[in-house]
N, C-alpha and C positions, 0 to 999 in steps of 0.2 A: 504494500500500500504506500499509496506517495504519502511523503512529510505534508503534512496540512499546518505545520506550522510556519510554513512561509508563504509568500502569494505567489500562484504560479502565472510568470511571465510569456507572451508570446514570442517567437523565434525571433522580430522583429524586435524585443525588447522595449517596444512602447508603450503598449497598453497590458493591464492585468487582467486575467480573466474575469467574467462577472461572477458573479455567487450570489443566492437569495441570502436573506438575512439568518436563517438559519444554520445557514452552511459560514457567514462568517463569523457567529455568534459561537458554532463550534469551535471553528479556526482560532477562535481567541481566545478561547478557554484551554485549548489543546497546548499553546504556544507558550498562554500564563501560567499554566502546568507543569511542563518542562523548565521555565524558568525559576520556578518555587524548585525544583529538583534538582537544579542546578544550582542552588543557594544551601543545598543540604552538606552535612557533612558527612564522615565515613562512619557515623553515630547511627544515622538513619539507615534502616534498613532496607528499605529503599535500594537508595542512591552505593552505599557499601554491594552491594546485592549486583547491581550491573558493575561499579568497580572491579568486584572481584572475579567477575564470569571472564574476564580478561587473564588468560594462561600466565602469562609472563607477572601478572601485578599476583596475582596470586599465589604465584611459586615465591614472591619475593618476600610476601609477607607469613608465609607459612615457613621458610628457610629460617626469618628474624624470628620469630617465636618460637620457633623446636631447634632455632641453635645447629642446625644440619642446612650445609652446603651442598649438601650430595642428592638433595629430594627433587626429585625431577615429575611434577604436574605435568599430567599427558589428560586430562580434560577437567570440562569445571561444568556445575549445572545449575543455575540460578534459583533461586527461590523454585527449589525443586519440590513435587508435592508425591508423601509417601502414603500412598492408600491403605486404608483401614476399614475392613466392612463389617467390624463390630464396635468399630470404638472413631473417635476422632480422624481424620485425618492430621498428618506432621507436614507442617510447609518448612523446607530446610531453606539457612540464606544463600548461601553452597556449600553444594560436595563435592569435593575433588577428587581423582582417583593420581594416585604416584606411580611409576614405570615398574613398582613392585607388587603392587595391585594396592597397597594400603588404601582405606578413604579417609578421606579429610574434610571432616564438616566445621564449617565455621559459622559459629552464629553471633549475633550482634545482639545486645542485651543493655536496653534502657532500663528497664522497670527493675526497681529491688523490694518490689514486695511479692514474687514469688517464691516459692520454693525449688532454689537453683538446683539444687544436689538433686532431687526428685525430677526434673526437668531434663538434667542431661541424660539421667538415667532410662527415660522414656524415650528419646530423642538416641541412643544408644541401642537398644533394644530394638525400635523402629527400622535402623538402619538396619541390624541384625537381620531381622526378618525378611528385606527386603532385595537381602543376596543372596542369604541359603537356600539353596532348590529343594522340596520336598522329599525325602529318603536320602540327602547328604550327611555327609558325616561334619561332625562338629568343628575337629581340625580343617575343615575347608574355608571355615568363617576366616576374613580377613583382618587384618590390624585393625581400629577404628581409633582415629585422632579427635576428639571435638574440641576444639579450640574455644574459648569461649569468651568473650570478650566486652566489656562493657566502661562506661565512663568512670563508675566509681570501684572501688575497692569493695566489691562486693562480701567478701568473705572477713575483712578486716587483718588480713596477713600481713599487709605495710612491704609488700613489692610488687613492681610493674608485672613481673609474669611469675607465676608457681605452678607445677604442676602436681597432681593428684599423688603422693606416693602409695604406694600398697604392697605392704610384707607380712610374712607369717610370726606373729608373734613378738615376744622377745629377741626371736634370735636375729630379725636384719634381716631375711632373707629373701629377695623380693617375688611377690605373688605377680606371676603375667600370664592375664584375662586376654590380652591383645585388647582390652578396650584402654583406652590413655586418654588423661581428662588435660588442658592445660585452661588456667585463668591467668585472662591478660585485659591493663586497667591503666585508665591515663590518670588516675588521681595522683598514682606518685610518680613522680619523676627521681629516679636515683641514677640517671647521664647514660645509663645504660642503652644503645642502639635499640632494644627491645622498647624501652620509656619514650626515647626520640621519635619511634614511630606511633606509637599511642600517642604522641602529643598533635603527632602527625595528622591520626587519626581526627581529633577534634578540631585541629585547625587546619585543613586541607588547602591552601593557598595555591593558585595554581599558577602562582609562578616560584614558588618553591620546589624545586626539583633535587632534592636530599633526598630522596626515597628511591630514588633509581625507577622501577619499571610503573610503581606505586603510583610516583607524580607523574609520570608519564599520561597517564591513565585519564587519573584526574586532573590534568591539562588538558586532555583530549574533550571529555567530558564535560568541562563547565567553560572551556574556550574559546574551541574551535569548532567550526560549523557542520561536519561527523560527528562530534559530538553530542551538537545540540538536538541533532535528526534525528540522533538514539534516543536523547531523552525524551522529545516529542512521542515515538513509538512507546514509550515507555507509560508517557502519561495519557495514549490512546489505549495501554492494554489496559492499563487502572481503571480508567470510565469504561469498556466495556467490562471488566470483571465486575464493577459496580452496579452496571446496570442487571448485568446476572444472576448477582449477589440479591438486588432487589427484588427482581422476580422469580426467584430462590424461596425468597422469604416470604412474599406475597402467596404465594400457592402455598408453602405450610402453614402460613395463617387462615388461608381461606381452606385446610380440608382440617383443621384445629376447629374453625367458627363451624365449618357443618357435623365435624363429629359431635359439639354442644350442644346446637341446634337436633341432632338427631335423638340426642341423651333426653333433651327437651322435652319432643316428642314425645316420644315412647312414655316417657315420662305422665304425660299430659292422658296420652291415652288408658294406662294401669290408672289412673286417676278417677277416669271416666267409670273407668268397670266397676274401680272399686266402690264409688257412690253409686253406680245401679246398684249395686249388692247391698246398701246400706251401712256402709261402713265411716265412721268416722269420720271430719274431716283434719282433724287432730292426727287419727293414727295413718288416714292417706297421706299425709302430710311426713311422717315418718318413713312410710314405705317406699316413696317417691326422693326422699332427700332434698327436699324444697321445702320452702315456711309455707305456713298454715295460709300467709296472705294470696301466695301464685295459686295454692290450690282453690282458693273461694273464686279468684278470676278468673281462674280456667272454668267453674261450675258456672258461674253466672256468663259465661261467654257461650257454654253449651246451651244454658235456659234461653236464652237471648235468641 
């Protein structure tokens, strides 16, 4: 689909094409969209989300927080979404896979009033699921990295990155799940490369290019006019995901209001019978799960 965030010129470059007012009413909402998204930071999950679906900015930031020069990203999948058809679906921000097969999920994390520990742990699990084939054996489950990343110091440990350790016991010896948790936070800054880019992260400057592939990116992204076309697309996927979102919810509202409506009913009718039979309108009233006032309205709407 063409960029609608800019106005399309004829070959002649004199005149624009026309558009009802609807189409430029769109136009401008699409445009002011992208440009709210291009004011975001690598905080937003969003805007971090298409940063990082970029190979190179992603190998670069997953290298600075595991400390490994040797991890080579061979693909990345944005606000990827992990089916669940009992329980929630998991929208990841991304997951990367390494030349080793490991994933690497990174998520971006404003909010501290969940339960992080319990969160990674589903969001882990998830993945799990979502690469063992049916009758595999256990040893086939891959590494899983989830990086986990947020503005403040969520845990209260007082460093830019920590990660999870796990060992058995007293003795030091370490327990490996192949799952590997790491937390990483711009609140402290202790000069460490790992802090420099958290801080990175909050203030994305795009003509700061200390970040190697990082700022690249996001110089592409809040700059230059590729850039801007991406995030246009970006804020054209949002308004339809919204509009589907809406009428998502409009039809469970509307088979929610007629299952009440039907409860109603039925309702309305055992009502009916029960005063042929002479019964109560106290104890109909019980039997229906409604007050005694709907059941006298429903009788006086039948006498009527």
């Amino acid at each position: 689909m063409q960029a609608l965030c800019y106005n399309i010129i004829t070959e002649a470059g004199t005149e624009a094409m026309t558009m009802d007012d609807s189409e430029k009413n769109y136009s401008e909402m699409i445009r002011q969209g992208a440009e709210r998204l291009q004011q975001e930071n690598l905080f937003s999950d969003t805007f971090a989300s298409v940063a990082l679906e970029d190979i190179d900015a992603c190998q670069y930031v997953v290298r600075t927080l595991l400390g490994r020069d040797d991890i080579e990203i061979k693909s990345v999948k944005s606000q990827y979404r992990l089916l669940n058809i009992t329980s929630k679906d998991t929208i990841l921000d991304a997951l990367a896979q390494d030349s080793t097969g490991r994933l690497i999920n990174i998520e971006i994390q404003r909010r501290d009033t969940v339960d992080h520990a319990r969160r990674i742990r589903y969001y882990g699990s998830m993945i799990d699921k979502s690469v063992l084939d049916k009758g595999a054996y256990y040893d086939e489950l891959p590494d899983v990295y989830i990086i986990y990343i947020s503005e403040k110091d969520l845990l209260g440990v007082g460093e830019a990155v920590y990660p999870v350790t796990k060992t058995l016991g007293k003795s030091g010896i370490p327990y490996d799940d192949g799952n590997h948790v790491i937390f990483a936070n711009a609140a402290i800054d202790d000069g460490s490369d790992e802090a420099k880019m958290m801080q990175y992260f909050e203030n994305p400057d795009p003509d700061d290019m200390s970040q190697g592939p990082l700022s690249v990116r996001v110089h592409f992204l809040k700059r230059e006019k590729g850039g801007h076309d991406t995030m246009c697309k970006v804020a054209e996927d949002l308004y339809e995901q919204g509009i589907e979102q809406g009428i998502e919810q409009g039809i469970e509202q509307g088979i929610e209001q007629g299952i009440e409506k039907g409860k109603l009913e039925n309702a309305k009718s055992m009502a009916m019978s029960l005063h042929e039979s002479g019964v109560a309108e106290d104890l109909i009233a019980k039997a229906a799960n409604v007050s005694v006032e709907l059941v006298r309205k429903w009788l006086g709407l039948s006498m009527a």
